[in-house]
N, C-alpha and C positions, 0 to 999 in steps of 0.2 A: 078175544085176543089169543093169540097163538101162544103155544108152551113157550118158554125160555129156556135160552144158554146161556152159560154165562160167557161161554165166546163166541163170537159171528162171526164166520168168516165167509167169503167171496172165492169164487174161484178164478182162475188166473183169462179165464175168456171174459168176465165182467171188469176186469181193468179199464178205468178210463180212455179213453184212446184221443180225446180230446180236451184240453181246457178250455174253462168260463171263464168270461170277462162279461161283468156286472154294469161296465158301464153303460151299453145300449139298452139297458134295464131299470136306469134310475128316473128317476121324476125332472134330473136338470143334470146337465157331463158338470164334471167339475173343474173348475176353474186351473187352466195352464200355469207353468213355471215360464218365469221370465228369463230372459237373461239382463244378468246383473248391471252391465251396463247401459242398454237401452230400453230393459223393461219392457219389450216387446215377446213376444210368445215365444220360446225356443222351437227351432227346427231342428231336422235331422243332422245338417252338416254343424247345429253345435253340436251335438250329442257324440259325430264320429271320434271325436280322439279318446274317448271313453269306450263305446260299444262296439260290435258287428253291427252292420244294417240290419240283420234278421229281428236281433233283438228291441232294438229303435224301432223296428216297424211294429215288434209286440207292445211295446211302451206306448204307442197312441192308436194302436187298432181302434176301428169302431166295430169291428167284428166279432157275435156274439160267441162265436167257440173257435178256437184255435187247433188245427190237426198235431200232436204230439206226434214228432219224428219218430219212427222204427228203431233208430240205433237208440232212442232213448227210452222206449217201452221195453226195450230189450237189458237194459240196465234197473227199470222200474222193478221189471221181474223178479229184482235178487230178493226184495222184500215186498213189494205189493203184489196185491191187494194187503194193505194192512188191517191188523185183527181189532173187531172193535169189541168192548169188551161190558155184562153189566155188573156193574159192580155190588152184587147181592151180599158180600159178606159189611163191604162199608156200610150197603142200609140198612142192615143188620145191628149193626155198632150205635147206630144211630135215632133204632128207633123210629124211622122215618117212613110214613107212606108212599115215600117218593121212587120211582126207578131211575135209579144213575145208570148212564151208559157211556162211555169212557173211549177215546180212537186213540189208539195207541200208537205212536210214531215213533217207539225208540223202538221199533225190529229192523230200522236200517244199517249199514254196514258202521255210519257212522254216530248212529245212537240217537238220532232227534230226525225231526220233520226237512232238516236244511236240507240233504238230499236230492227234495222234489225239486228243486230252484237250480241247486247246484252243480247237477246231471245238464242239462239242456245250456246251461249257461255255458259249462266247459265243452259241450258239442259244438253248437253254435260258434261260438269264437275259434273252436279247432278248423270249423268248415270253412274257415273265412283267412284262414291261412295264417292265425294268430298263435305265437308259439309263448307267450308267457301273461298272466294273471296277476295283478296284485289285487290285496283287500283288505276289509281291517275287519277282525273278531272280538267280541266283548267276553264272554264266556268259555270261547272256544268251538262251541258247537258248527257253528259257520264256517269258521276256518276248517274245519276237520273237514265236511262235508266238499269244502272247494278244493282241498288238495286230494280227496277218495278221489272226486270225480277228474283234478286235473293229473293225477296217477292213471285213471283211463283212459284219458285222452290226449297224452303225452304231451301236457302243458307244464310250463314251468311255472310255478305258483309261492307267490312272497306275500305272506302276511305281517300285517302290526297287528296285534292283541295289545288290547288295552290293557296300560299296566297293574291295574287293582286286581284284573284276573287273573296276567301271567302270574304275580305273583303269589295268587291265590291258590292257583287248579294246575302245579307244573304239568302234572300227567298231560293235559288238553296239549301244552306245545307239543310233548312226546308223542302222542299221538298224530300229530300234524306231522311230526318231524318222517315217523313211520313210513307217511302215505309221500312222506318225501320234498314238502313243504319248505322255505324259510322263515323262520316267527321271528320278529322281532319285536320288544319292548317297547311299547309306544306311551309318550313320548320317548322317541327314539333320536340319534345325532344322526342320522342315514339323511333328514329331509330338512330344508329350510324350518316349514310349521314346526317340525318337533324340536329342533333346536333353538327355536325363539323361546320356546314353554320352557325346555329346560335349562337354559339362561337364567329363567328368573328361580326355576324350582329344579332340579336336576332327583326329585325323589318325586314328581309328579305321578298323583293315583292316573292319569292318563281318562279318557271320555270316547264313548264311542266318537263322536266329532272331531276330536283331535285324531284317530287314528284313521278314519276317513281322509281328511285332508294330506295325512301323510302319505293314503295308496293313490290316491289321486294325484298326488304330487310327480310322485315315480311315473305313472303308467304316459301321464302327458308329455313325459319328457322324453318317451319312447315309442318310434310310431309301431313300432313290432309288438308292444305291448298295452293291454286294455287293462280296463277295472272291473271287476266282478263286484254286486253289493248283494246281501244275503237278506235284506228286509226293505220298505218304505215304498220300493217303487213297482210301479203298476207292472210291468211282467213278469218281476219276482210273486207278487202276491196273486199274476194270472198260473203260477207255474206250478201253488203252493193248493190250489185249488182241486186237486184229483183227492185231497181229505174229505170235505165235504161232498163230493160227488161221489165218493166208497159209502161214507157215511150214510147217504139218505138210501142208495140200497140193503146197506145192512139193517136198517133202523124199518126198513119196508119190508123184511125178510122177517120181520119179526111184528111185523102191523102195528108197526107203532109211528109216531111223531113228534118230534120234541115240544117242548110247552116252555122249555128255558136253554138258550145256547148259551154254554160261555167258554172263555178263553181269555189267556193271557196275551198282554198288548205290553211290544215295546217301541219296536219299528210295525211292526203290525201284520209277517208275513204269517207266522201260524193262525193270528185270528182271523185275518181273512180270508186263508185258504179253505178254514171249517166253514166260515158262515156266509161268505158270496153265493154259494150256490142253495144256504137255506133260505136266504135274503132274495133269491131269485123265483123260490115256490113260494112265501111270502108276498112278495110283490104280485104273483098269481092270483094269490088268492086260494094257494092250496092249503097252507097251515099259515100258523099265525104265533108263532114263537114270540118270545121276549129274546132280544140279545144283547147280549151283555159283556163289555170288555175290563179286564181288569188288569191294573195298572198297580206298580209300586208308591204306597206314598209315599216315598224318597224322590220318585220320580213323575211327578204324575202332570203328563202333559196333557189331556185329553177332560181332569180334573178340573186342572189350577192352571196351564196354561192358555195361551191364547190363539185366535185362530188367525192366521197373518201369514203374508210373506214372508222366508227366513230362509237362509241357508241351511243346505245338510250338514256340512260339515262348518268345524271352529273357523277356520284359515278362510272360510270365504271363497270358495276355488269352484263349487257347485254352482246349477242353477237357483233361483230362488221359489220355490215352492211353498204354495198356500198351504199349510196344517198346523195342528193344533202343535205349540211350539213352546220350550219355556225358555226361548235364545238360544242362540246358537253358542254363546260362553259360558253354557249353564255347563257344571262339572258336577254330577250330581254323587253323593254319598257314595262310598266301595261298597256297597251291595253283596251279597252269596248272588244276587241274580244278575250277572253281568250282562246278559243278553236284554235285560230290561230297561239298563242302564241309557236311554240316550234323549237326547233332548227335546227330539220332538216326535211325532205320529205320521204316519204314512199319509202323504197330501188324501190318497182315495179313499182312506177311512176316516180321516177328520171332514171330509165331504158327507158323507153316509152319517157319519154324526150329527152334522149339519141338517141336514135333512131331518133329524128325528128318528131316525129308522133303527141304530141304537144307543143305547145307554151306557157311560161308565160305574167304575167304583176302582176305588183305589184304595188297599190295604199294607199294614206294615206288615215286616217282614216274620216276625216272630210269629203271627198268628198263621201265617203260610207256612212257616216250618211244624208246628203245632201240627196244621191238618195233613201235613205233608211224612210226619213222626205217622197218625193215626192210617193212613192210608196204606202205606209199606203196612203196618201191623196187621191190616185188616188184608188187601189185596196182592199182598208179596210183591209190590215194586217199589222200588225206589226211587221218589221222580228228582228230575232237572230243578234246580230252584227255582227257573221262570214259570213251569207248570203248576208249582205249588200256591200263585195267586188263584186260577180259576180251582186249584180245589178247593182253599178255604171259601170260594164264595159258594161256589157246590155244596161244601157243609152247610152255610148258612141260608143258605136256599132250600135243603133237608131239612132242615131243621125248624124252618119259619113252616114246610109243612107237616112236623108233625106238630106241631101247634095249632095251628088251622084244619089239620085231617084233608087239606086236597094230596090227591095221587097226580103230581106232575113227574111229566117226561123231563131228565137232565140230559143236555148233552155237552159234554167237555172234549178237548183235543189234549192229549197226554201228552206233549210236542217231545219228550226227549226223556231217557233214563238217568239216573243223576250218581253211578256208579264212580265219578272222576269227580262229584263234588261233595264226597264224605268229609275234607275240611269243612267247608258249612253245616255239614249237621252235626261234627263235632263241637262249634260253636254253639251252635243250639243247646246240643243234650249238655252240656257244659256251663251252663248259663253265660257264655260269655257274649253271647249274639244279644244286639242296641238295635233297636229302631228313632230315627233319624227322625228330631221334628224339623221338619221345613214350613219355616216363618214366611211371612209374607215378605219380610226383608231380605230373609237368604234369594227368594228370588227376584226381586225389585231389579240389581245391575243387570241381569242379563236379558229380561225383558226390556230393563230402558233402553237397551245396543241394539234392538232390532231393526234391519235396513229399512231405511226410510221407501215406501211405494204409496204414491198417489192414491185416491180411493178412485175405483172404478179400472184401477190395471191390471 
């Protein structure tokens, strides 16, 4: 094996130039979104009041790579090739025979992975003669990410952040506001769905689902206006993929290959951006990783939910999409990890599940701040609350090898720096941060509401 560093970097001629899509890779495509009322397979002309064409046509490609526009490699630039990094002082801490190697996503303007999605999306819709954006943010990071990119591409852009995080992380609207943004409190009085909820509750913690419904609500009401979504669906997650494809040549720069991938899984664009294209030399036959997604147990769709047709959003206004689901009225705990927060799993990675190909785990949240405390101390960052699930399982995966004495490859996506969510870890160091038991009763109602589909549609 070749000397190490502890940071690998790429240079700006090895940039991606194209994205993976896994689907023409799988063992079986996965199962279409219907539309709600006929349950037949959606097409392109439902999808129009939502998308551009371009992006619809990424949405059901059966094309194994996709060409990444120029104006958008040229925006890539400001931060990729991103640094991957290994983390020798944590295995250090640890004890562990293991090498952790870490890709680190918050060197972009707007501090996490959303960026790679959220560049092309706001191209895209500018190309198509689309002058404004709506979307909804749990954490914030997405929303940030959509108003960077729709400040370069002189889009008007209106988000709902859900309200357990507006009221958590103010800095995230400010900094949306910055990039020139409108954030609104979701539930909000701006849209039907949100004024139903708060009819009954007007101090509503709000649901990634409920704020979905509400940017969806606006953008159809405007033909000048689309929706931008930051996770779950297949061209976000083809867009989010230049991770994994940095990764496996930094990881080859160094003669090395993972033995364990993992990542944090909420909608599912960061983990699948790292592991599609490991999942693609795997299906080779070139290595043979374990991969592994990890999930809030506050939240754990992929765990405890079920795999079924369901809405994306609360209000019902979406297509219905087969993944791993815990209802579409499921409002799950106010979390530090707002980005984690939402109901169900990405239709194409509860597929890939499906299949076998990986495996969950689903941890509370104190034990992610724990390793997420240990991590800053050891490798000077500070992460995102959603990246602190894959590190504690990264500990526990160190640590199960220095019991055993194997030397396995780690590899994690670092998806965001967590500078704007020191309220969370003041919780923590504070004792005052709860992990949430979720009962098989807290979830029983929102699983019983699941749209009624045929077997076999």
């Amino acid at each position: 094996m070749a000397a190490l560093q502890h940071k690998i970097l790429l240079d700006e001629s090895q940039l991606p130039t194209q994205w993976y899509n896994v689907v023409p890779d799988l063992p079986e495509p996965p199962p279409p979104p219907l539309h709600p009322g006929t349950l037949q397979p959606v097409g392109p002309d439902d999808l129009a009041p939502l998308f551009p064409e371009a992006l619809i046509a990424q949405e059901v490609t059966g094309e194994r790579y996709v060409d990444i526009p120029g104006e958008v490699l040229d925006v890539y630039r400001l931060w990729r090739p991103a640094p991957l990094y290994r983390a020798h002082r944590l295995e250090k801490a640890l004890g562990t025979p293991a090498r952790i190697y870490y890709k680190y996503e918050g060197v972009s303007p707007a501090g996490s992975h959303k960026p790679n999605t959220a560049v092309p999306q706001a191209f895209y819709n500018a190309q198509a003669g689309i002058r404004k954006l709506t979307t909804e943010t749990g954490a914030g990071q997405w929303g940030t990410a959509l108003a960077f990119a729709g400040a370069l591409f002189d889009l008007d852009v209106e988000i709902w952040q859900v309200g357990a995080s507006y009221d958590q992380k103010p800095y995230r609207r400010t900094m949306m506001e910055v990039f020139g943004a409108r954030v609104h409190r979701s539930p909000s009085d701006l849209t039907d769905a949100g004024r139903g909820i708060r009819a009954e509750d007007p101090q509503h913690p709000g649901s990634l689902g409920i704020a979905i419904s509400e940017a969806v609500e606006v953008a159809a009401a405007d033909p000048g206006t689309r929706y931008a979504l930051g996770s779950v669906l297949n061209h976000v997650l083809l867009h989010q993929t230049v991770i994994g494809e940095e990764a496996l040549l930094q990881l080859a720069a160094v003669e090395e290959k993972p033995d364990v991938v993992v990542g944090c899984t909420g909608g599912g664009s960061n983990f699948g951006g790292l592991v599609f294209p490991i999942l693609r030399e795997k299906l080779a036959g070139r290595m043979s990783p374990t991969i592994r997604a990890v999930e809030p147990a506050s939240c754990p769709s992929l765990t405890r939910g079920v795999y079924a047709y369901d809405f994306g959003d609360t209000a019902g206004m979406t297509p219905l999409m087969k993944m791993h689901t815990l209802g579409h009225d499921f409002v799950p705990d106010p979390i530090h990890a707002g980005g984690l927060r939402y109901h169900g799993m990405s239709p194409l990675l509860s597929h890939v599940h499906e299949l076998g190909l990986l495996e969950a785990l689903a941890l509370p949240q104190t034990e992610c701040f724990a390793a997420a405390v240990q991590f800053a101390r050891t490798e000077g960052i500070v992460p995102a609350p959603e990246p602190t699930h894959a590190l504690a399982a990264c500990i526990r995966e160190a640590l199960a090898c220095r019991e055993s004495g194997e030397e396995k490859v780690i590899l994690t996506a670092l998806c965001g720096h967590g500078h704007l969510d020191l309220g969370a870890y003041d919780a923590y160091l504070s004792g005052r941060m709860a992990d949430e038991a979720v009962t098989d009763e807290r979830l029983a109602p929102a699983l019983a509401g699941l749209p009624p589909v045929p077997a076999g549609s």
